[in-house]
N, C-alpha and C positions, 0 to 999 in steps of 0.2 A: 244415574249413569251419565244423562248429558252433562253435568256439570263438570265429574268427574274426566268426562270426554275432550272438554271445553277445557279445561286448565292443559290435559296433556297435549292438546293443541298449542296451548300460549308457550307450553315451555320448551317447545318443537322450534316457534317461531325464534322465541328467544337466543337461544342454542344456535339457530340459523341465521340468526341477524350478527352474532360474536363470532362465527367460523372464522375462522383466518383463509385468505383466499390463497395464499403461496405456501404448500406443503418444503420442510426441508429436503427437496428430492430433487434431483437434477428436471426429472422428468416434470413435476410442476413448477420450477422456476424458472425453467426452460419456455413456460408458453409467457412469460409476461412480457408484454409488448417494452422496445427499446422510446425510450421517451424523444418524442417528434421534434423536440431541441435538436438534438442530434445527427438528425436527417439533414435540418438546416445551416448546421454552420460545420462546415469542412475543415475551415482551418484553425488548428490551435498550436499552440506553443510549448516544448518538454524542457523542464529546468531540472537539470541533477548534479545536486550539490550535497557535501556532506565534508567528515574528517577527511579524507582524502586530500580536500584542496587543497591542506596544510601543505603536506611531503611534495605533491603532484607531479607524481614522477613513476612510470613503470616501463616494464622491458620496452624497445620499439615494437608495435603490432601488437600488445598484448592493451590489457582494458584495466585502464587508470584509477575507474571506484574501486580496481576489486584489489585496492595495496591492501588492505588488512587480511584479506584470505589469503592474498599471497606471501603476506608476512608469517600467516599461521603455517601455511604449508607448504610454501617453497615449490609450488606446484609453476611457476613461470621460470623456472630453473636456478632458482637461490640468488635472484636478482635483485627483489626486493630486501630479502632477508639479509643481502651484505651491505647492499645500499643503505638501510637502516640502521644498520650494527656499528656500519664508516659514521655515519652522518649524526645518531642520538645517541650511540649507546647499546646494549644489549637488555638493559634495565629499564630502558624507557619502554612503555607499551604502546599501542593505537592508542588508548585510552586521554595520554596524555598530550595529545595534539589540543583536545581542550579548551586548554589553555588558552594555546594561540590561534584558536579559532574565532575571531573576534568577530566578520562580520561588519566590519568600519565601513568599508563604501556601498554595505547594500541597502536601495532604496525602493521600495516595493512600490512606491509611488511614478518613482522613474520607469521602472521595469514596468508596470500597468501603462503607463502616456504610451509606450515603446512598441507595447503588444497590440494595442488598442490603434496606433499610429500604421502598422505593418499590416492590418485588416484581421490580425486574429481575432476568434469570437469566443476563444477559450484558452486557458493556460493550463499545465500540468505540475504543480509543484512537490519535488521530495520532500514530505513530511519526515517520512524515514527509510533511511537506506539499506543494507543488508547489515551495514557495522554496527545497527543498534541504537544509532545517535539518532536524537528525535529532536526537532523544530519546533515546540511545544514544550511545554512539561509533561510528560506521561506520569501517569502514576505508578509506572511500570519501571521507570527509571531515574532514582534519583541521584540526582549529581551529574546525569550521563545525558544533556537534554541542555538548547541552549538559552532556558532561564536560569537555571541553577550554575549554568559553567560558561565559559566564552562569551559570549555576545550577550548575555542576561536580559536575551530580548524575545519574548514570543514570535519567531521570525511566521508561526503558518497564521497567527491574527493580523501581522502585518501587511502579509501576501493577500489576503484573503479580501480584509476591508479597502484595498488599494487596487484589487484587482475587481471588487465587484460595484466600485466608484466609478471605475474606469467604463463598467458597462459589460465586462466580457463574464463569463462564466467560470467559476471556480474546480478547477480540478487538482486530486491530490494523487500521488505518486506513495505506496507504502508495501514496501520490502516484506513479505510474509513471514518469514525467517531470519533468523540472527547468526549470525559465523561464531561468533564467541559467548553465545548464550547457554551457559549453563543447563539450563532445562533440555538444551539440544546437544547433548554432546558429540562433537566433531572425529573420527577418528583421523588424525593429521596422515596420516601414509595410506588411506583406504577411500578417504572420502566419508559420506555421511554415513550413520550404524544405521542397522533397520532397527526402526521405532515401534509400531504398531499404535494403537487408539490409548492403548493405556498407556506408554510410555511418555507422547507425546501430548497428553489429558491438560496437562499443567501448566505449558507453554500454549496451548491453544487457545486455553479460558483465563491465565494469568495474564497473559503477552497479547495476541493476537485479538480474542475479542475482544479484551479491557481495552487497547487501546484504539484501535478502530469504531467502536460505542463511543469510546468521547470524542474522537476526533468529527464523528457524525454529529452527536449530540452538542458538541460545544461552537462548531465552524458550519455546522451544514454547508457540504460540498455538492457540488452540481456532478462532479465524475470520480468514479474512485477507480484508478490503477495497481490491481494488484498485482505483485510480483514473485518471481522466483518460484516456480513448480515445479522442480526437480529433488524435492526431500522429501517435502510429504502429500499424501494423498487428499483429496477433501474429507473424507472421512475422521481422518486425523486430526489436520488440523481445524473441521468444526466449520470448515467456510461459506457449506451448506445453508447450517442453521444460523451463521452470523447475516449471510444474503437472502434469509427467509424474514428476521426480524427487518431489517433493510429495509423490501418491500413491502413487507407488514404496516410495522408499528413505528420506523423512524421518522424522522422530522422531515425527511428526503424524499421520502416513500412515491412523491409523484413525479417527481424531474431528477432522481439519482440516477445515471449511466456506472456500468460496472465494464469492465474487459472481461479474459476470459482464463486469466491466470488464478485459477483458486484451488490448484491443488495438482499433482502428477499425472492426472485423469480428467483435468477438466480444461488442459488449452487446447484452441482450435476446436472445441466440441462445445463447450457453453459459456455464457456471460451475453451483455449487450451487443458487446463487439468482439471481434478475433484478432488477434496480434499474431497468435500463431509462433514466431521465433524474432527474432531482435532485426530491425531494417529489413521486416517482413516488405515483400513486394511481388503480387501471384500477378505469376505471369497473362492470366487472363483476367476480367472482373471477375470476384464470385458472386455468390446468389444472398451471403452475407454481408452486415459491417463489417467493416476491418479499419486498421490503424496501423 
């Protein structure tokens, strides 16, 4: 009986030495402390760059990344959409800016002296924007990514080795959602369709965790910015369990910062920090981070 007593002890211990300490629940990823980095260095740097820069051009007062959703929906009142139509074409797509998206005078090296010279202790780079075009190769996009197309340059290993040369800390900017991705389809006159867990299964685990795993596993980032919670829930899009591997098992696990965009349910209530809504600025301190 002691023996028998003695093994289911070891396999107790066992079992308790592998727990994973970060459940996928709000409520346990919620208690894990924001990394002390953090606390320390206040100011950092946001770069948002994508196909857009091509065209760059939208209504007055209206917001300049978002030409491809306005080109889809004509929701800035058919501004873009005739702009486009005058100026490429009816046949040319977003897609095809591409092209002339080359990339010739950025120098990630210049940009780190710059950041580093201004007292930043951190930078935020667009990996990927809502249009889908990635600074990388994803393996989520091929041809649509600027090693394969434009610039044939890994712009986030350029940013990355250039900015953590420099001394400051690496942060990535990545859009949760796609405007013209397939797996999400858009209804142009309504806004987004409800999706639910199963519909949106494919885009969560194809799209959003595939590419955010490598972009961790291949750059390890000091901060990840995630964006756009107004389509789907964490539940849906899975940003639970991707922020549970995160603080688990990634290469990151002990100095990764998160915000608090991960899903229609979780800004301004969970992540490292709160953004809360765009050129967020509360009127008093809170008792939170914020950005």
């Amino acid at each position: 009986a002691s023996i028998h007593t003695s093994v289911a002890s070891l396999m107790f211990l066992v079992v308790a030495c592998y727990s994973q300490p970060y459940e996928p629940t709000w409520e346990s990823l919620d208690t894990r402390a924001t990394p002390e980095w953090f606390y320390q260095d206040k100011f950092g740097i946001f770069i948002h760059w994508s196909l857009f820069s091509v065209p760059s051009i939208c209504k007055k007062g209206d917001i300049c990344e978002w030409y491809q959703q306005r080109l889809l929906t004509g929701a800035d009142g058919g501004f873009v959409q005739a702009y486009h139509n005058k100026t490429y074409g009816p046949d040319f797509t977003y897609a095809d800016f591409g092209a002339s998206y080359k990339a010739e005078l950025f120098n990630a090296t210049a940009w780190a002296e710059l950041f580093d010279a201004a007292g930043a202790k951190f930078s935020v780079f667009t990996t990927k924007h809502c249009d889908g075009w990635t600074h990388w190769r994803s393996a989520a996009k091929m041809n649509y990514n600027s090693v394969d197309a434009g610039p044939h340059r890994d712009i986030v290993m350029e940013y990355t080795n250039a900015t953590r040369k420099a001394g400051l800390k690496v942060g990535f900017y990545y859009c949760n959602i796609e405007w013209a991705n397939p797996l999400l389809p858009w209804d142009m006159h309504n806004g987004p369709t409800p999706y639910g867990v199963d519909k949106a299964q494919a885009y969560a685990e194809e799209v959003f965790t595939a590419e955010l795993k490598q972009l961790v596993n291949d750059y390890q980032p000091d901060l990840i910015n995630g964006d756009y919670c107004i389509l789907l829930n964490s539940t849906e899009l899975k940003s639970k369990e991707f922020l549970a591997w995160l603080y688990n098992d990634s290469p990151v696990k002990d100095q990764v910062v998160v915000d608090d965009r991960w899903g229609t349910d979780a800004r301004c209530k969970h992540g490292g920090y709160k953004t809360c809504i765009d050129r967020y600025e509360p009127a008093t301190r809170p008792a939170y981070l914020w950005a």
